[in-house]
Each structure stands twice: as structure tokens, then as C-alpha cells.
C-alpha positions as CSV (number, residue, x, y, z in Angstrom):
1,X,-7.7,24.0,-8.4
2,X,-4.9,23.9,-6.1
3,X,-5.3,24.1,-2.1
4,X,-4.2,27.3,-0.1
5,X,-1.2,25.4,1.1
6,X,-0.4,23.9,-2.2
7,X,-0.6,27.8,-3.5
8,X,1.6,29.3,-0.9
9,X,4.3,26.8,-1.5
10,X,3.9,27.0,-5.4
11,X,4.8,30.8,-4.7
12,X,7.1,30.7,-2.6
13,X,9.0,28.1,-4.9
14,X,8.5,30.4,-7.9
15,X,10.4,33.6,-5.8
16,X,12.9,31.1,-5.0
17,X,13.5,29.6,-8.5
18,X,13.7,33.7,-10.1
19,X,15.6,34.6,-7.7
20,X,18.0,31.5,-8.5
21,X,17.4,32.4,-12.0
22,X,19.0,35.3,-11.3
23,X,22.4,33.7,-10.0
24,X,22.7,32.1,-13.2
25,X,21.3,32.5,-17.0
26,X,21.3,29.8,-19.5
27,X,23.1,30.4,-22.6
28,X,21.9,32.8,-25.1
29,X,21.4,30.4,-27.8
30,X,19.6,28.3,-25.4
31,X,15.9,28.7,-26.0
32,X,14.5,26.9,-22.6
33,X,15.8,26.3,-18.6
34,X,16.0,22.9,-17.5
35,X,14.7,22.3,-14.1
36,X,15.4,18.7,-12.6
37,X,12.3,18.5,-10.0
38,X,13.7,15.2,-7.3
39,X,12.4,13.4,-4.1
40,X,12.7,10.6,-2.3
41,X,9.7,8.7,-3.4
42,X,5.6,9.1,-3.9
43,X,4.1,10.6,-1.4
44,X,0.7,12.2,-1.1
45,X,2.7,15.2,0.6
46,X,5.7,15.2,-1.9
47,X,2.8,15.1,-5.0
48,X,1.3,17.9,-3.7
49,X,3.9,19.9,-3.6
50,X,5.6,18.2,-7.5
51,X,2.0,19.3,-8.6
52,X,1.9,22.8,-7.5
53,X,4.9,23.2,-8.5
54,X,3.8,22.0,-11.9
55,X,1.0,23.9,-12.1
56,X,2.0,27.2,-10.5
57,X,5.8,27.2,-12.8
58,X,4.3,28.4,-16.2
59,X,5.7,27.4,-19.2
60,X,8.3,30.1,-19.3
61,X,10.3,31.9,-17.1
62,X,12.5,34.5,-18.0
63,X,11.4,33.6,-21.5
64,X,12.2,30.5,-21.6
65,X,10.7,27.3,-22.1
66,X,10.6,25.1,-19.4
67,X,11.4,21.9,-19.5
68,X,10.6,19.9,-16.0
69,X,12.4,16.5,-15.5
70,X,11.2,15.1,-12.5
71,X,13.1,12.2,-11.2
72,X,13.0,10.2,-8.0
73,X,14.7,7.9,-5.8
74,X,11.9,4.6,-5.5
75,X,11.6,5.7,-1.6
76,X,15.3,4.0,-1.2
77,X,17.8,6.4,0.8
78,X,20.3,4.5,-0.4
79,X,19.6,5.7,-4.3
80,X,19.4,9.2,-3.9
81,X,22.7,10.0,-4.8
82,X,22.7,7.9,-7.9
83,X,19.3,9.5,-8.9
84,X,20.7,13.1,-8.2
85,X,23.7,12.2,-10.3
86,X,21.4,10.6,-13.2
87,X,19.7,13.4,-13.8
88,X,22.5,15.9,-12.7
89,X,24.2,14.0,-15.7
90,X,21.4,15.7,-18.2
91,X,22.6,18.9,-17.4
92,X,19.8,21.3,-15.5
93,X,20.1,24.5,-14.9
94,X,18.2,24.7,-11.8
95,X,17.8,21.6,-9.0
96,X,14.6,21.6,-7.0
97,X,15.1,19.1,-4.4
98,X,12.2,18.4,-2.2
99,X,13.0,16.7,1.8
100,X,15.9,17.6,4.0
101,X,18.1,13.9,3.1
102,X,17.5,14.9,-0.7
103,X,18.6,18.5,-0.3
104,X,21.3,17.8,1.3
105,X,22.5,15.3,-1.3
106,X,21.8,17.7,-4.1
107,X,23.7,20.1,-2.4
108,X,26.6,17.8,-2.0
109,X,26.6,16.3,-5.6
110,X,25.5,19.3,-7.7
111,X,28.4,21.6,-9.5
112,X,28.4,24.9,-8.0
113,X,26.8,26.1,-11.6
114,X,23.2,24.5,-10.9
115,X,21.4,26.5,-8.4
116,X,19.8,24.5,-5.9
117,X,16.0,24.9,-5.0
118,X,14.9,23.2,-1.5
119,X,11.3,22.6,-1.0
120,X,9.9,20.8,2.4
121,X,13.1,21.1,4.8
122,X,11.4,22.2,8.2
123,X,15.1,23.2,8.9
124,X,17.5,24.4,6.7
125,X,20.3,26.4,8.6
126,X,20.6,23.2,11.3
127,X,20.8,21.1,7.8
128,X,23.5,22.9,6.8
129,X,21.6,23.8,3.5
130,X,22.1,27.5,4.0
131,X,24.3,30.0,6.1
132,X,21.1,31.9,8.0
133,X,17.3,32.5,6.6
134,X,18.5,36.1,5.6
135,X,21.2,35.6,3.5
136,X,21.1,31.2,2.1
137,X,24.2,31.5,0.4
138,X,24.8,28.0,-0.7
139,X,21.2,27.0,-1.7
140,X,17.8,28.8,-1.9
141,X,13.7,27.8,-1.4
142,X,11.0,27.3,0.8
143,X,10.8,26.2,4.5
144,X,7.8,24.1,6.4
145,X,8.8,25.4,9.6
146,X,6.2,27.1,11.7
147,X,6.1,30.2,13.2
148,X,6.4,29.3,17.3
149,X,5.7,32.6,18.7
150,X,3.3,33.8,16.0
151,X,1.0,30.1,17.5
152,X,1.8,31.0,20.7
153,X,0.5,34.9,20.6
154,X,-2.3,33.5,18.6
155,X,-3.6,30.7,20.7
């Protein structure tokens, strides 16, 4: 059974993946969607959020079979790009990139064809992942960051 937290993002994610489903639709004769799920490394966080993910995707979206390739970087900065480019190489149709360092790698090294997904970046307009929260542009997904004011009227 998942966690609240572990729900919300798996939601959230989902939304974000339709809606990036949306940009882009694998061909007709294709009979599943290819999402590359990558991180830096293990982490209890970063498997919470691969397993939600997981668990909350289905097996189909837009009735498709989905096939999830999860790859990852050994915790070595240095590797990301190769292991974005590895698995960039087998030709998803949607990235999910989890962390701001791997997001904004993906973004850099995927081909303007393969939506990309960001999961776990606490900032993503001062990351330069997307334009404003309103309206992404260049990538779509879910942000940690909390809500300030809504704390500050609560406490």
C-alpha cells in the first residue's frame, strides 16, 4: 500500500505523463509507450517515488502497453549524461527524469520528440526546466516545493 505522499506524487506524475502523452502519440502500428524512468542513484527517497510511480502507472495508458525502463546513473554526476544517452539510444517515447541535475540533463540531451517528465525538482522555473508553473513549455511534471504562505497562514 503506498503512503499519502507516495500517492500524491504517483498522481500528480500520471496528469503530467497524459498530458505529455498528449504532445505526442506513438505510432499507430505501435502497440505499447516506452517510458525511460532515470535518477541519479538509489535512494530511499528516489525508490519511493520509482515505486509509486510503478505502481500508480497501470499497465496501459492511452491503450497502450507500457513498457518501463528504468535506468540510473550509479550515484556518479559525472554519468548521467552517458546513462541519459544509453537509454535515450532505445528510443522512449516519454523521459521521466527524477532530481533537478538529472532533469536538467534530460532536458539537454533528449530530441525535442520525447516529452520530458520531471519528478522531485523543488524548483523548476529557476532550473530552467520550464518557462513559468502555468504554462512549462519545454518540459512537464511534478514539483517538491512547498507552499510558503499556505505554512505561514497555517502555523
Amino acid at each position: 500500500m503506498l503512503t499519502r505522499p507516495k500517492r500524491i506524487v504517483a498522481a500528480a506524475l500520471m496528469a503530467a505523463l497524459l498530458g505529455a502523452a498528449g504532445c505526442r502519440t506513438p505510432q499507430a502500428d505501435k502497440q505499447e509507450w516506452r517510458v525511460a524512468v532515470t535518477y541519479l542513484g538509489p535512494h530511499e527517497l528516489i525508490n519511493q517515488i520509482v515505486g509509486g510511480f510503478r505502481s500508480e502507472i497501470g499497465s496501459e495508458l492511452d491503450g497502450k502497453r507500457i513498457v518501463i525502463m528504468e535506468r540510473h546513473a550509479n550515484g556518479d554526476v559525472t554519468q548521467i549524461s552517458s546513462m541519459l544517452n544509453g537509454v535515450l539510444a532505445e528510443h522512449p517515447d516519454i523521459l521521466v527524469t527524477i532530481t533537478t541535475p538529472v532533469s536538467q540533463q534530460g532536458l539537454k540531451n533528449a530530441p525535442a520528440s520525447v516529452p520530458v517528465v520531471f519528478v522531485g525538482v523543488t524548483d523548476p522555473v529557476g532550473a530552467h526546466l520550464a518557462k513559468t508553473l502555468d504554462r512549462p513549455e519545454w518540459s512537464t511534471g511534478v514539483s517538491d516545493v512547498h507552499p510558503l504562505e499556505r505554512t505561514l497562514q497555517t502555523i
